[in-house]
VEXMI-994731 format. One record per residue (C-alpha): residue number from 1; residue in three letters; x, y, z. Coordinates in steps of 0.2 Angstrom, whole numbers, always signed. Example, Ala and Ser with C-alpha at 12.3 -4.5 7.8 and 13.67 -1.06 7.14 Angstrom:
residues 2
1; ALA; +62; -22; +39;
2; SER; +68; -5; +36;
//
This chain:
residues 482
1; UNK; +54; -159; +94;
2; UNK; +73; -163; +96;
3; UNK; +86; -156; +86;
4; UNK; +87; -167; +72;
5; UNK; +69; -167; +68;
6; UNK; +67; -149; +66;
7; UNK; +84; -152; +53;
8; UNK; +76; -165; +43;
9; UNK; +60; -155; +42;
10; UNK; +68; -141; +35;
11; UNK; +77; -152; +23;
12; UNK; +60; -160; +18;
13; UNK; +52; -143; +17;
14; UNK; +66; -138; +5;
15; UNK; +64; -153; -3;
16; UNK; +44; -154; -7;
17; UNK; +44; -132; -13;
18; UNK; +60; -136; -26;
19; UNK; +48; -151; -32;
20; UNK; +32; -138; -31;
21; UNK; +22; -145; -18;
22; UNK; +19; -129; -9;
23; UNK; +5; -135; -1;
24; UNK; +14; -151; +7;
25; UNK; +27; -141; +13;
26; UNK; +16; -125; +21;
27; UNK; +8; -141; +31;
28; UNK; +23; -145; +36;
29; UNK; +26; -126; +43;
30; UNK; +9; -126; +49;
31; UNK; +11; -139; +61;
32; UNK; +26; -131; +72;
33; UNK; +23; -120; +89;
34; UNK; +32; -105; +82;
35; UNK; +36; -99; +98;
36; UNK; +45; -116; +106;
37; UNK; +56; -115; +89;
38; UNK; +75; -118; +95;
39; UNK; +85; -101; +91;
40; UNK; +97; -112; +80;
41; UNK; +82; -116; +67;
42; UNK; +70; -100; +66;
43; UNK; +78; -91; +55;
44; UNK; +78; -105; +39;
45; UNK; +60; -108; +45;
46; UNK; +58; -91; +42;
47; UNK; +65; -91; +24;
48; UNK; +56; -106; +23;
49; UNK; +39; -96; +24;
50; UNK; +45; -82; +14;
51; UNK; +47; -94; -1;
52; UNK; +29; -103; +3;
53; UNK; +24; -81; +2;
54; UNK; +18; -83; +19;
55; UNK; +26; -69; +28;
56; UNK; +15; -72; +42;
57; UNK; +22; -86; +45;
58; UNK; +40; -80; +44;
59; UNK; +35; -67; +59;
60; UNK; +31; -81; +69;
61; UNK; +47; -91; +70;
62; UNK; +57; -74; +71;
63; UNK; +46; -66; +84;
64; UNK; +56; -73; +101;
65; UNK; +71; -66; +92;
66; UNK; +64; -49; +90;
67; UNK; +54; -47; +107;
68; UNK; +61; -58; +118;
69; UNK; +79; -61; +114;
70; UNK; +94; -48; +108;
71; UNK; +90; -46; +89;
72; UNK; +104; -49; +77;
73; UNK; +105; -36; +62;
74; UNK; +100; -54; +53;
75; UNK; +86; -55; +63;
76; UNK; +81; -37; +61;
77; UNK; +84; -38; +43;
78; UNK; +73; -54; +40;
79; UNK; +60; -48; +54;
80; UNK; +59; -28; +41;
81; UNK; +58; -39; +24;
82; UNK; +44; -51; +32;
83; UNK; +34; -36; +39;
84; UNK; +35; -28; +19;
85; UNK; +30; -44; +12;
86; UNK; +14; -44; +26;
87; UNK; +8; -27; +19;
88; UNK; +17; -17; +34;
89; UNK; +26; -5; +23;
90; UNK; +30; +8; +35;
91; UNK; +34; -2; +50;
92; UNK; +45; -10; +36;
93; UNK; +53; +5; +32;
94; UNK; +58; +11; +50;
95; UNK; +65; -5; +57;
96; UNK; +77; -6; +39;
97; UNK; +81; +12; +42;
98; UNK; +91; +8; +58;
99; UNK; +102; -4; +48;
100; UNK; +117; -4; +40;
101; UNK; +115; +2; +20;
102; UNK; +123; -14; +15;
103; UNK; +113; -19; -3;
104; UNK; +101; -28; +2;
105; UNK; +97; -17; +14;
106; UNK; +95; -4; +0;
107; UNK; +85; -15; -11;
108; UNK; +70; -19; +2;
109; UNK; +70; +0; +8;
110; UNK; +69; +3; -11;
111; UNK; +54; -9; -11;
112; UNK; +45; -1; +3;
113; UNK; +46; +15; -8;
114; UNK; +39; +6; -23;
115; UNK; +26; +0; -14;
116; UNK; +22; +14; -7;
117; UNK; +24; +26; -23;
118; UNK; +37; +34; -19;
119; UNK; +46; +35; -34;
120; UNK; +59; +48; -31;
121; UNK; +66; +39; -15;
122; UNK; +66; +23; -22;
123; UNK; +75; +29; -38;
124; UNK; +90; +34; -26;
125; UNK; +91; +20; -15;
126; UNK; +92; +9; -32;
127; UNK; +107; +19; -39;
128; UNK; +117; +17; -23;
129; UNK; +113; -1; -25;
130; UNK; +117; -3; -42;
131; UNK; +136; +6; -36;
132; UNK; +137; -8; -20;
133; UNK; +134; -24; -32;
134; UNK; +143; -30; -46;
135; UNK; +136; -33; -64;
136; UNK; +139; -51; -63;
137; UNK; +125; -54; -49;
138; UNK; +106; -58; -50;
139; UNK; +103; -43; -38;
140; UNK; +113; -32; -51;
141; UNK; +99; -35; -65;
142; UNK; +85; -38; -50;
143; UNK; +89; -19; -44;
144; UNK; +91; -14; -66;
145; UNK; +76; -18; -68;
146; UNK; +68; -11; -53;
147; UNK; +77; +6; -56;
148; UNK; +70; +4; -75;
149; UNK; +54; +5; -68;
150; UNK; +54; +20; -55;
151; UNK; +60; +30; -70;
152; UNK; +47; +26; -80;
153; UNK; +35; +31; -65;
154; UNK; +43; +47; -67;
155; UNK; +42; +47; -86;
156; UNK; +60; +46; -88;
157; UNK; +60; +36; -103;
158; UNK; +77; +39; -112;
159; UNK; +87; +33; -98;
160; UNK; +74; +18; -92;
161; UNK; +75; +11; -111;
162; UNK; +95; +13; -109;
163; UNK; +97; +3; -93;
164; UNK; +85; -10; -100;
165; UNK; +95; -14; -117;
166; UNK; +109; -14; -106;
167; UNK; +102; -27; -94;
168; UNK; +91; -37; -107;
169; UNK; +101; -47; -114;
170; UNK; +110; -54; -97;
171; UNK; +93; -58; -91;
172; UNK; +89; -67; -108;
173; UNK; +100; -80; -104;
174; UNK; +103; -81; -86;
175; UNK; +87; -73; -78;
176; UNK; +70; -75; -92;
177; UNK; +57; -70; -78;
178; UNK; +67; -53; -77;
179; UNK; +68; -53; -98;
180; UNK; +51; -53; -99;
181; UNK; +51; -38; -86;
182; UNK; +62; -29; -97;
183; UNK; +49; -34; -113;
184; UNK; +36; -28; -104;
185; UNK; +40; -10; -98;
186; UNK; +48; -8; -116;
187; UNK; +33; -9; -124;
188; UNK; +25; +2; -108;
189; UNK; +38; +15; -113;
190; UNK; +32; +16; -131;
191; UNK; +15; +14; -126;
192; UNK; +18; +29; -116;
193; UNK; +28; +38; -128;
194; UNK; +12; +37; -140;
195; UNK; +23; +24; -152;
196; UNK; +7; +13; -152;
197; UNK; +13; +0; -169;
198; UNK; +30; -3; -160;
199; UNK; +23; -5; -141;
200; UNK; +9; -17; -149;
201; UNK; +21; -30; -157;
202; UNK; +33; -30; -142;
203; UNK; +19; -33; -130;
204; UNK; +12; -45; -142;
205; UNK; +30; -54; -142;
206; UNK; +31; -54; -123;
207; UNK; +14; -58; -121;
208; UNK; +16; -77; -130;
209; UNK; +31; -79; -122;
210; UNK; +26; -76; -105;
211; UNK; +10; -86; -106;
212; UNK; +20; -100; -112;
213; UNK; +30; -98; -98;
214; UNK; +15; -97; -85;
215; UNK; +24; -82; -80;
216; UNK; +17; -70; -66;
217; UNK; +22; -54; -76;
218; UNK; +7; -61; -89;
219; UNK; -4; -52; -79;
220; UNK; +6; -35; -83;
221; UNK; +9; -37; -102;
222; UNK; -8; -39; -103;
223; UNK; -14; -25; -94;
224; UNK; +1; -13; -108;
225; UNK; -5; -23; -122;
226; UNK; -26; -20; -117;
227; UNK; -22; -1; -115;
228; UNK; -13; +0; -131;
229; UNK; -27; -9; -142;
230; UNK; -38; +4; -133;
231; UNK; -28; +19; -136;
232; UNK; -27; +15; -153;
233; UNK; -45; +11; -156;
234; UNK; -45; -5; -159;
235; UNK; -54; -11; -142;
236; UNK; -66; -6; -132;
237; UNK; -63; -2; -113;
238; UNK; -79; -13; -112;
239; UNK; -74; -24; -122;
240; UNK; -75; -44; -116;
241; UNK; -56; -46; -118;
242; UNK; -55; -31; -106;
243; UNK; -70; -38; -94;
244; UNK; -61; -55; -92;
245; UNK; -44; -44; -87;
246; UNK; -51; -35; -75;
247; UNK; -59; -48; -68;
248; UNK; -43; -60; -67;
249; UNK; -33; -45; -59;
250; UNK; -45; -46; -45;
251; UNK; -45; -63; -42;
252; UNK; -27; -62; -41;
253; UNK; -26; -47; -27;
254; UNK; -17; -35; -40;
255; UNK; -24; -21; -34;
256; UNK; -13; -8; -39;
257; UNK; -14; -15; -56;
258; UNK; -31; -11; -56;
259; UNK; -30; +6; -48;
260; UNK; -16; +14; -62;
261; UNK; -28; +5; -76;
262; UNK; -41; +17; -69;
263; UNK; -28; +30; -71;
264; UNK; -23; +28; -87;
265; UNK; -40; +25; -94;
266; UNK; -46; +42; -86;
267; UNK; -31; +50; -91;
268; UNK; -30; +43; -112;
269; UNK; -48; +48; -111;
270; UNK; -50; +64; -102;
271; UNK; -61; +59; -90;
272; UNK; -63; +71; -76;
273; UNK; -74; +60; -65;
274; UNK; -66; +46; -65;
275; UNK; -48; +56; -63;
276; UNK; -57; +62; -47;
277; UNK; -64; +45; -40;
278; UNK; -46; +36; -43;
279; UNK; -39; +52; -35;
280; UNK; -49; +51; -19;
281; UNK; -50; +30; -19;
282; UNK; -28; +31; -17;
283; UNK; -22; +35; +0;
284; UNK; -2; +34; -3;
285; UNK; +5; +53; -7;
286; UNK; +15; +45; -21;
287; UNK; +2; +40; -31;
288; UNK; -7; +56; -30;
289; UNK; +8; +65; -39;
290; UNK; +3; +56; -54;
291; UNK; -12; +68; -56;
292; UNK; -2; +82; -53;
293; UNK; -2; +89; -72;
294; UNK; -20; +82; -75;
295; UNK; -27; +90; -61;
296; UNK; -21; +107; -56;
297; UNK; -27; +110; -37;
298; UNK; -41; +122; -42;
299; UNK; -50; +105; -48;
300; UNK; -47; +96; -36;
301; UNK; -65; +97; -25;
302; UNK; -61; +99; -6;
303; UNK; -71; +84; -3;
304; UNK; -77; +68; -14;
305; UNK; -96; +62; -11;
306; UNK; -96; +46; -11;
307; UNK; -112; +36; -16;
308; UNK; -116; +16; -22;
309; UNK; -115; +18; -41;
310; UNK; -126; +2; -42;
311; UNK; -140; +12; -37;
312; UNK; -153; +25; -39;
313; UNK; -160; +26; -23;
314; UNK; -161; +45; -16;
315; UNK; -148; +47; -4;
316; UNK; -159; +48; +15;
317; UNK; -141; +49; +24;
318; UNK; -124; +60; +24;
319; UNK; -109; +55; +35;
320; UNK; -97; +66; +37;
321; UNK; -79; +57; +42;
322; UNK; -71; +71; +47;
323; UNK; -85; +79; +58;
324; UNK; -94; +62; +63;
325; UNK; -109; +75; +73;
326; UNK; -122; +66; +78;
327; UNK; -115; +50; +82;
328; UNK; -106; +39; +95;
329; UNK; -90; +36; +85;
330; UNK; -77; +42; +98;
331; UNK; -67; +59; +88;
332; UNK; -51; +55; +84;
333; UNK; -48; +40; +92;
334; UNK; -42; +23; +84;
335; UNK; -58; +17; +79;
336; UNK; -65; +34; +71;
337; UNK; -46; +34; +61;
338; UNK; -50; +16; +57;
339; UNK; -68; +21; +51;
340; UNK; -57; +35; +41;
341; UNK; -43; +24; +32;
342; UNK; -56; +11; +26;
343; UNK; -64; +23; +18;
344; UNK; -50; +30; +7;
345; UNK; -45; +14; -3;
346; UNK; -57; +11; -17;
347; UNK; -44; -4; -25;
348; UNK; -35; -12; -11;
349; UNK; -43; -23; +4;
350; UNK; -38; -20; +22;
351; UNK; -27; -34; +28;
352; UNK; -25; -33; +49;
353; UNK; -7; -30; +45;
354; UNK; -10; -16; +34;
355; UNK; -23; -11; +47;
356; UNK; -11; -10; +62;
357; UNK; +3; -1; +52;
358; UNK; -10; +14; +49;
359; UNK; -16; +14; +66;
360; UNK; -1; +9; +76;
361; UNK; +12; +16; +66;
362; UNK; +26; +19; +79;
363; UNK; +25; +0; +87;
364; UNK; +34; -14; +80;
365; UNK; +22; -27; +74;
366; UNK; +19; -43; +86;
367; UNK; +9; -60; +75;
368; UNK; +2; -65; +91;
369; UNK; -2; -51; +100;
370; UNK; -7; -38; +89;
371; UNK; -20; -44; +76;
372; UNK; -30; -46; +92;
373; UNK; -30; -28; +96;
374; UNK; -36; -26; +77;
375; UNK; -49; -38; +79;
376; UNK; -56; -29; +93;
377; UNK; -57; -13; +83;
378; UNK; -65; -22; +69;
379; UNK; -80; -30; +80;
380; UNK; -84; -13; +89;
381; UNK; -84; -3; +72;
382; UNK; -94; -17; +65;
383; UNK; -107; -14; +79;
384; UNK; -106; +4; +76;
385; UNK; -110; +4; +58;
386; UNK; -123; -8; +58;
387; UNK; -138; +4; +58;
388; UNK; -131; +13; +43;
389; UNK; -133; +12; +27;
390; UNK; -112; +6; +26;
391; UNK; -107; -12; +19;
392; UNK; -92; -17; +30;
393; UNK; -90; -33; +23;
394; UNK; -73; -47; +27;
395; UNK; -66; -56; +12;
396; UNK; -52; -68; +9;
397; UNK; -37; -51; +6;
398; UNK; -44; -41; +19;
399; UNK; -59; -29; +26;
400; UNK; -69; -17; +16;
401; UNK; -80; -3; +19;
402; UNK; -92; +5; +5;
403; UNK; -107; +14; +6;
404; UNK; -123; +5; +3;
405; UNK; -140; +12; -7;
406; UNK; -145; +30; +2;
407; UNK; -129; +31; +9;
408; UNK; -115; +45; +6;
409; UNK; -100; +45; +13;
410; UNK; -91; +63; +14;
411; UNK; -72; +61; +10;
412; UNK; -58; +73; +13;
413; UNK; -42; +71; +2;
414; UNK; -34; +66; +19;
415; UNK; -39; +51; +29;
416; UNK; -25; +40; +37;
417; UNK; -19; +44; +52;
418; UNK; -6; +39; +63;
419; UNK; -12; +46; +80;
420; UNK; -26; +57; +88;
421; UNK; -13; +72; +88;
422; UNK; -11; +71; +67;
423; UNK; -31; +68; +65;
424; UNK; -36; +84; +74;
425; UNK; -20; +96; +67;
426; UNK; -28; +92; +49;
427; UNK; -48; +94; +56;
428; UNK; -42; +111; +64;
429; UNK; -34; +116; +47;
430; UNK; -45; +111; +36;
431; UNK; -60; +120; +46;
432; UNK; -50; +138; +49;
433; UNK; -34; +136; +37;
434; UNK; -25; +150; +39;
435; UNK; -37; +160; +50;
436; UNK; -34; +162; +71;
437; UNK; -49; +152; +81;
438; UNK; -51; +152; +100;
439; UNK; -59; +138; +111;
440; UNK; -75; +146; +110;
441; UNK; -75; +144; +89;
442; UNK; -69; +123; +94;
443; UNK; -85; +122; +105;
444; UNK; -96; +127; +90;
445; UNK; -89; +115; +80;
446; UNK; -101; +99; +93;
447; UNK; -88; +87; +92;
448; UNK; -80; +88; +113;
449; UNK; -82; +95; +126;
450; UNK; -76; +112; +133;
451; UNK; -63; +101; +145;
452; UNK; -61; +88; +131;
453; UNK; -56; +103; +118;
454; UNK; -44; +110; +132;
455; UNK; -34; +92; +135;
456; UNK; -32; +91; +114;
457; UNK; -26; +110; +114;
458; UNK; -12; +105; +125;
459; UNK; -9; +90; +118;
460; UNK; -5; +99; +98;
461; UNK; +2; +113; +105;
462; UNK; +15; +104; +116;
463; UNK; +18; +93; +99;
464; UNK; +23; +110; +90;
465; UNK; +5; +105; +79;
466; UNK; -3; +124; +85;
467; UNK; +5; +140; +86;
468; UNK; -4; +149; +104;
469; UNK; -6; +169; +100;
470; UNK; -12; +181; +115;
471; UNK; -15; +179; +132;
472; UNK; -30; +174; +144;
473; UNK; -48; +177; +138;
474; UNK; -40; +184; +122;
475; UNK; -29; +168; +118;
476; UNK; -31; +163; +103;
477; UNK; -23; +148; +93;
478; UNK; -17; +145; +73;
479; UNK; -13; +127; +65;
480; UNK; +4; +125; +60;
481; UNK; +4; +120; +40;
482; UNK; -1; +102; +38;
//
């Protein structure tokens, strides 16, 4: 395609997303050989993708600049933004990391936090943003309200209501997608505060204004306004209102809404159970912290059985993820940990990106290359599972994998892991904790081979993951705290 082409499709693609026609324009996109894209036009087809939410798409036109070429901090920038908005949070977060702090840098390190709950670190990364931009800017009241919201993850609710009256009226009149933002977690913070009248009329307020406005944020208000009527008694958590909610979140892919609605159900209603199925069903650390003051350690169990609660049916058959005895899953290697991490999300499905950031974490993401290395995974584990009584099923937002009828799936708190090395440093720990072991204890354990054992020893002890006491026959080894 010559030169001026690829500038009057752009200009068209521009053209037909300001006038709405997304799907015209995605076509548009569609049709191009990412790969032969000249240098001077992949980096507006990239944004081009972004604003169709087709990350994807945007990792295609950048890739030649990433892997082939000398990346710009441009390119890097727009290649780390891209890889968040494709569910690769971490690779995200690494290539952003070797940036300049400039703001916008900040803001999408402070989005890989949020998405990954990790409130505390995005929290700071917000503040220095807010020093770096001035008051007059969209990105000022963007990063306002995004600080406003950490702090109320973190139950700072004085100074979250502050920096949203400061902000509120701004974004009233220049930015209404962000004011009903600010609507929204002011009737979360009264919600939360147990100020259940006031939390009610400001969440019915936002509510009619932002189904009026067909606005995204709908969803959210509605899931504040739902818990509150329930809090208050005046709805059912079974309620139809409730029913058709939940149901609307999942067709929309919200997962985490539907995993803190779990939460805060379980929490406003004591329930222990559920507390613990939410608990075991979130992998991300950040999340977790949430439970901290609801349940102590002592409650927590050390593993989670995991059963179709569809069913009756007298469980025939127990597998173990940690210790998969018995079987041919190779220990510790990429498709056991891929076996692992799809087990340890109840809410969200497993996309391929979000598949290769847990199992590849240290490489850089390639669209072409890489998906084929996770589809490779997926067709051997499928093969693997087929004679148990596991559903691994593929839908639209990703992979997932749940036990079926007679089937119980053993969980450990801990199930993502980035590398063989990390996998078997928390096996080893969670089998001996803070007791010695030699190789003869790792023999009885029937999950290698003497030589296989020796290799993995020398492996976690030349990463500083085990400590080696003694000497000869009387060696013995101790994990180092995971």
């Amino acid at each position: 395609m010559e030169r001026e082409n690829y500038l009057k499709l752009i200009q068209d693609a521009d053209r037909l997303i300001n006038d709405h026609r997304m799907n015209e324009a995605l076509s548009q996109l569609e049709s191009l050989p990412a790969k032969r894209v000249p240098s001077a036009h992949r980096s507006a087809l990239a944004a081009l993708a972004v604003r169709l939410a087709r990350p994807d798409l945007a990792l295609g036109f950048l890739w030649k600049n990433i892997f082939e070429e000398r990346p710009s901090e441009e390119d890097l920038f727009a290649y780390g933004s891209s890889l968040r908005k494709a569910g690769l949070v971490r690779q995200s977060l690494r290539l952003l990391k070797t940036l300049p702090q400039n703001p916008s840098v900040l803001l999408q390190e402070a989005f890989c936090h949020i998405g990954l709950w990790n409130q505390n670190e995005a929290k700071e990364l917000l503040m220095a943003h807010q020093k770096e931009v001035s008051p007059s800017l969209k990105a000022f009241a963007v990063g306002q309200v995004n600080l406003a919201s950490t702090l109320i993850a973190l139950e700072d609710f004085d100074q979250a209501l502050a920096l949203i009256e400061a902000v509120q009226d701004l974004c009233e009149k220049n930015h209404y997608q962000l004011f009903l933002n600010c609507l929204e977690m002011t009737g979360q913070i009264h919600f939360h505060r147990g100020e259940h009248e006031k939390a009610d009329r400001i969440l019915k307020d936002a509510l009619n204004r932002s189904m009026e406005q067909k606005s995204p944020t709908t969803l959210f208000v509605k899931k504040w306004f739902l818990l509150n009527q329930i809090r208050r008694g005046e709805m059912d958590k079974k309620s139809p209102q409730v029913l058709a909610f939940l149901k609307e979140a999942r067709s929309l892919g919200h997962w985490e809404t539907l995993r803190d609605w779990d939460f805060q159900i379980a929490r406003g209603t004591d329930n222990k159970a559920l507390l613990i199925h939410n608990y075991y069903g979130s992998p991300e650390g950040g999340f977790r912290k949430k439970f901290k003051a609801l349940l102590p350690p002592t409650e927590v169990p050390a593993e989670y059985h995991w059963t179709d609660p569809r069913s009756s049916e007298k469980i025939s058959h127990f597998i173990d993820l940690y210790r998969p005895m018995g079987t041919a899953l190779p220990v510790g290697k990429a498709l056991h940990r891929l076996m692992m991490a799809l087990c340890c999300d109840f809410y969200r499905p497993w996309s391929i990106e979000r598949i290769f950031d847990v199992l590849f974490e240290e490489e850089i993401f390639d669209p072409f290359s890489s998906p084929k290395r996770v589809y490779r995974q997926i067709e051997e584990l499928r093969s693997f599972l087929q004679p148990l009584p596991i559903e691994f099923k593929a839908t639209q937002q990703g992979y997932r994998l749940r036990p079926d009828p007679g089937g119980c799936l053993i969980l450990k708190p801990r199930l993502s892991f980035k590398d063989t090395e990390s996998y078997f440093q928390a096996l080893l720990f969670d089998t001996f904790k803070e007791r010695s072991f030699n190789r003869f204890d790792l023999e009885k354990l029937d999950l290698l081979s003497g030589s296989q054992w020796q290799r993995q020893l020398k492996r976690l002890t030349d990463a500083e993951k085990l400590l080696k006491e003694g000497q000869g026959r009387a060696q013995r080894y101790r994990v180092v705290s995971v």
